[in-house]
N, C-alpha and C positions, 0 to 999 in steps of 0.2 A: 504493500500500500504506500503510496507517495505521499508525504511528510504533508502535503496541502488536506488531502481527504480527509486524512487521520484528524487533524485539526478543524475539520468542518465537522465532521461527525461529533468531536466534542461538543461544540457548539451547538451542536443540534439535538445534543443529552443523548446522543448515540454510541458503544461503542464498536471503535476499530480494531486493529489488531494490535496495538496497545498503546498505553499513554501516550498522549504529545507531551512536549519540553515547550516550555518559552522562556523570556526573559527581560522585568522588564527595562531592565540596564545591565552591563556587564564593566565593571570598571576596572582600571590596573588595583592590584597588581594579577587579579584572576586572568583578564584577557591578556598582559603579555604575556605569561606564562604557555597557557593555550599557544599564541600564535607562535611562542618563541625571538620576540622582537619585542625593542620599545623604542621609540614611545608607540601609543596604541590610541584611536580614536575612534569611540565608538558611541553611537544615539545614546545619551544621556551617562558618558564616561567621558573621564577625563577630561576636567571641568576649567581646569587652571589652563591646559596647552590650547582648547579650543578658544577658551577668554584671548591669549596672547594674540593667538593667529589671525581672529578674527579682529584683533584691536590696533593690528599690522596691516588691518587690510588685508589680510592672505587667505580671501572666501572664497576661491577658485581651486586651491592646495588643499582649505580643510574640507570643500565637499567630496573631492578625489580618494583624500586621506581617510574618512569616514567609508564609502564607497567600497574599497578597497577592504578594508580592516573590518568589514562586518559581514561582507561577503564570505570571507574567509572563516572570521569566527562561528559565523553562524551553520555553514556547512562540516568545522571540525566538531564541534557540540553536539552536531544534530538537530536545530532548531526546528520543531514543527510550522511555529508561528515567528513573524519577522515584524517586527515593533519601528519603523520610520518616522521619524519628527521632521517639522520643515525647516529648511536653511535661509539663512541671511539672502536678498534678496540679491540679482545678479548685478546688479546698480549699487550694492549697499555702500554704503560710508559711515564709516565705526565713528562712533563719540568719541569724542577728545576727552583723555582722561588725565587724572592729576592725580600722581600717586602721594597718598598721607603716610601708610607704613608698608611694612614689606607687602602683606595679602589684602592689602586696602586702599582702594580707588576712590575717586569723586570725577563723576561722569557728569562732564560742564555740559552736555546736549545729547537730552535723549529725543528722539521725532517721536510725536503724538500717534504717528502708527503703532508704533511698537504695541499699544499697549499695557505699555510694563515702565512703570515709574515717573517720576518726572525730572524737570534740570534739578541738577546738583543733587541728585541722587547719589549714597555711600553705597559700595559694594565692597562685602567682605569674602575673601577666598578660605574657606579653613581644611586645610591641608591634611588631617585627618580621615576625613568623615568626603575630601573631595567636593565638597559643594559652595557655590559659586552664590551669594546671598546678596539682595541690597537688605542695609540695615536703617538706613535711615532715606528719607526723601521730604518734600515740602510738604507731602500729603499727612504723613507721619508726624512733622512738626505744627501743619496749619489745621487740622480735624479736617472737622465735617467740613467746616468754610472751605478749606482747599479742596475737597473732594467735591464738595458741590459746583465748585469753578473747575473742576477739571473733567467735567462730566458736560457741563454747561457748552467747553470745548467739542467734545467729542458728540454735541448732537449738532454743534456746526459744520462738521467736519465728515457727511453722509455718506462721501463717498468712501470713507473708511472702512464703513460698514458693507457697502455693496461690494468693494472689486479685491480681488484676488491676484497676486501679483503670480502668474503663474510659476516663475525662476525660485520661489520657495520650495518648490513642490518637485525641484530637480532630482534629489533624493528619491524621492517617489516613485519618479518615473523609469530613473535608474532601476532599481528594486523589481519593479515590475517587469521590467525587461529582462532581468537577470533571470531573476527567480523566482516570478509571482506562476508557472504553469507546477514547480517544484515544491512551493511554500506558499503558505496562506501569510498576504501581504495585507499589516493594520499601521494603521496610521494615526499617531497620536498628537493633534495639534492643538486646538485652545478650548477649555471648558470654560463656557460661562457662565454655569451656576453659581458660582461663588470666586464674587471679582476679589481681589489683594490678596489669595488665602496666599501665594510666595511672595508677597512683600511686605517692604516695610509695615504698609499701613492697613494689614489686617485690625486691629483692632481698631482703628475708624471705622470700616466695615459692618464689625461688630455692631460697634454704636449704635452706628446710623439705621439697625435693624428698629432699635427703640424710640430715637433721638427726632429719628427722619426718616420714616419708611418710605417714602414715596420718593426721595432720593436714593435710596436701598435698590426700590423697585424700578426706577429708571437705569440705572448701572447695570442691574441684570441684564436688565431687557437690551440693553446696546451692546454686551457683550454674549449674549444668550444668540442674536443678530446673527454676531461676528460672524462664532466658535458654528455657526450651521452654514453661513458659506464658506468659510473655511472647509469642513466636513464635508459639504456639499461637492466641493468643488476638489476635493481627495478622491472622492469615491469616483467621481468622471474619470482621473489620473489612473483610476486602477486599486485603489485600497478597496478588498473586501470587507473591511472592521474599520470602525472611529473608536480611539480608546479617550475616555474623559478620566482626566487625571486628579481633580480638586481633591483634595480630602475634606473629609468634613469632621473629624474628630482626633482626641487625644486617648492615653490609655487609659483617662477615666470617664470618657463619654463624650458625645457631640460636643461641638466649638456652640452649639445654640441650641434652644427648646426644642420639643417635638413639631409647638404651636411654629415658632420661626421656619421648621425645616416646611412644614408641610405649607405657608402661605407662601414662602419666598423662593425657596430651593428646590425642589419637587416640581410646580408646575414648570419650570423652566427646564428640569432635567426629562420631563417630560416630552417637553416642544422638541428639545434635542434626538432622543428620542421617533421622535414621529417622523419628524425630516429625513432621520438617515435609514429609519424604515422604508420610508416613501421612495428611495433610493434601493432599495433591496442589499443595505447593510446591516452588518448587526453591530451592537452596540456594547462594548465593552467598558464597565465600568471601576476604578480604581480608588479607593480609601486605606489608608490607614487607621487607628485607634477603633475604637470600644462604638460598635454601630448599630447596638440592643435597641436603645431608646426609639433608632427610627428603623428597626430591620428590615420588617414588615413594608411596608410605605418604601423605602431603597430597595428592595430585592425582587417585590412584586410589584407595586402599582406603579411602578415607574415604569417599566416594562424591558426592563435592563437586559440582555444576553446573558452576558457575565458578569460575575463580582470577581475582582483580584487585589491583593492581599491578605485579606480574612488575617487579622495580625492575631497571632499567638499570644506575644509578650502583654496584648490588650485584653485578654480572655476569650478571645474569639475562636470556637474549637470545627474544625472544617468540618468535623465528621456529624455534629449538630446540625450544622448548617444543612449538609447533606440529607438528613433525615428531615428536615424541615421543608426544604426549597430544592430539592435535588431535581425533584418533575421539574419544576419551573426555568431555572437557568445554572448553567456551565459555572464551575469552580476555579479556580484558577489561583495553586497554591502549593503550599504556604508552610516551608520547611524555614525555619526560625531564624532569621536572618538578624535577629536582635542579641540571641544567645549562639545556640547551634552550630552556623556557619561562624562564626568568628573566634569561638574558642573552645567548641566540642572538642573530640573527637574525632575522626575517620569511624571510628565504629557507635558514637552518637550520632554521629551522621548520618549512618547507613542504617541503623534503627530507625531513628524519627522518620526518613523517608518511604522506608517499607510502612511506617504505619500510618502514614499520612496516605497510600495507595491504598492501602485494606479501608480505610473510613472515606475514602471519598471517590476511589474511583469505578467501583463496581455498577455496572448498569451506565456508565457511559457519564459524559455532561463531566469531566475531570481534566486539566491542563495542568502540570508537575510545572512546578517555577518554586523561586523562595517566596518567604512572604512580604516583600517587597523587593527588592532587589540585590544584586554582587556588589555590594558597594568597598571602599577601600579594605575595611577594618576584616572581608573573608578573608579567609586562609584559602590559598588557588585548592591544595590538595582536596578539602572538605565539598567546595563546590563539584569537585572530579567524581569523588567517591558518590556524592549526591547522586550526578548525572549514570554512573554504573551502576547503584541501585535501584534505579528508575531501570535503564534499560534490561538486568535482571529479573525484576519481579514487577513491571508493568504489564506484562503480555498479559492477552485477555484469551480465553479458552478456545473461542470460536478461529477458525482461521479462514486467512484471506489465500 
């Protein structure tokens, strides 16, 4: 069975002739290891080389570089399913930045496309953990007042919302070319259900649920816009899956009420939803933390395909979930990427995964990944052994 079916059938709570793999980043030091080379640039890896490059101007080198390095990875791994983000646009021009300390910039001009921050936005690198942060921006410093002028912008600015710069999507197109007859090709670009949740000024955000709803609700709605021609305009390119990435909570429970999720964030995960249905895509949905409070309401009435993470370290047990929503939608998980992968074992490893197959994969609708991603802090070995005992004891009885 070729790596694409095997991955449809999940999705479809059918099974194949045995687990898919996915992933939904692969960072050094697990992917040099793999490839046997560094440096290594892959969709949502190595955070600090792709800042540089693209900060150099060198967005023709990192989309070859990515291209290249995930091709590879993902055919030595075995990836069922291929995870694609969009690139800087083929016109871009990187903000001028002012370095403060070694992993800390101040980015004098970011363009209102972006989406993502405003001038004089602080972006921190923390070399650890690999992740690429703004920590502070105007919207952070000025509340609601700035985010209301900055929204105020962005319903002047319409065409933002309608056009799609197609050279984002090069990636894409690459991907599909390659690989999309061998692999089932998702594309993960902007969710707009919940605007700031990676910036600075999530908790304006927050606020403004209480403070200002109806500026709450215009933000969604221009980004809820976006994040569907965007999506839209993937699925044209060739993505079979839109993956929406927000999270919406912590390990002790949503970032907001049940009441906030269900009037603000729901109908819009919904619209999302509907659109890339109307497209004959499915729709892949992404959280971390503790997602009891609205499980129910996220897993079903949204009308979601997939859930991926199901966090462990948040008490979320796959194999519940399984027995609860197993008819309903695809799993996609969730070997402990908190504990586990980063300071088990090889043979904690190879237990959790064997029993994370026994509770989730039986009867189909099952995708082996961690429960979030290979981020710096795994052990490459651990991920390896992961991968061998998926392909040991994922086989499903029936044969192809």
């Amino acid at each position: 069975m070729k790596p694409r079916e095997r991955a449809l059938r999940a999705l479809c709570i059918e099974e194949g002739d045995k687990v898919p793999l996915t992933e939904l980043g692969i960072m050094p030091p697990t992917s040099e290891t793999i490839l046997r080379r560094s440096p290594v640039i892959t969709p949502m890896g190595n955070k600090l080389l792709t800042f540089q490059m693209l900060a150099k101007g060198r967005r023709d080198e990192f989309v070859k570089t990515v291209q290249r390095d995930y091709v590879e990875l993902a055919r030595k791994i075995g990836l069922d399913l291929i995870i694609v983000t969009s690139v800087p646009p083929k016109n871009y021009v990187p903000p001028k930045y002012q370095q403060i300390e070694r992993f800390t910039w101040r980015a004098l001009g970011v363009p209102l496309a972006t989406f993502a921050g405003t001038r004089g936005a602080i972006i921190k690198y923390n070399p650890e953990s690999d992740e690429m942060r703004e920590i502070e921006s105007s919207i952070s410093i000025g509340g609601v007042q700035a985010l209301r002028e900055y929204v105020d912008r962005l319903e002047e600015n319409k065409d933002l919302i309608r056009t799609v710069d197609a050279t984002t999507l090069e990636n894409l197109e690459f991907f599909v070319k390659e690989m999309g007859e061998e692999r089932l090709i998702t594309f993960s670009g902007m969710d707009g259900t919940f605007p700031g949740q990676t910036l600075s000024w999530i908790t304006v955000m927050l606020e403004c649920f209480y403070r200002d709803p109806n500026l709450a609700q215009r933000l969604i709605r221009l980004e809820t816009r976006r994040a569907i021609e965007i999506g839209k305009a993937a699925i044209d390119f060739g993505a079979e899956a839109i993956w929406m990435w927000a999270d919406y909570g912590t390990k002790n429970g949503p970032f907001f009420s049940p009441r906030i999720f269900e009037r603000f964030i729901l109908p819009s995960l919904k619209e999302h939803v509907k659109a890339f249905h109307k497209k004959d895509a499915f729709v892949l949905k992404h959280t971390d933390g503790c997602i009891k409070q609205i499980e129910r309401e996220l897993l079903v009435d949204s009308g979601i395909d997939a859930y991926q993470s199901i966090d462990p370290s948040a008490g979320m047990n796959i194999g519940e979930i399984k027995r609860k929503y197993g008819n309903r939608l695809c799993l996609i998980g969730n070997i402990d990427c908190a504990y586990t992968l980063p300071y088990g074992s090889p043979e904690d490893v190879s237990r959790e995964t064997a029993t994370c197959i026994r509770a989730a994969s039986p009867g189909g609708g099952h995708i082996l990944s961690s429960s979030n991603l290979i981020h710096r802090g795994v052990k490459p070995e651990n991920y390896l052994t992961m991968i061998q005992t998926a392909n040991k004891f994922g086989r499903y009885a029936r044969k192809y």
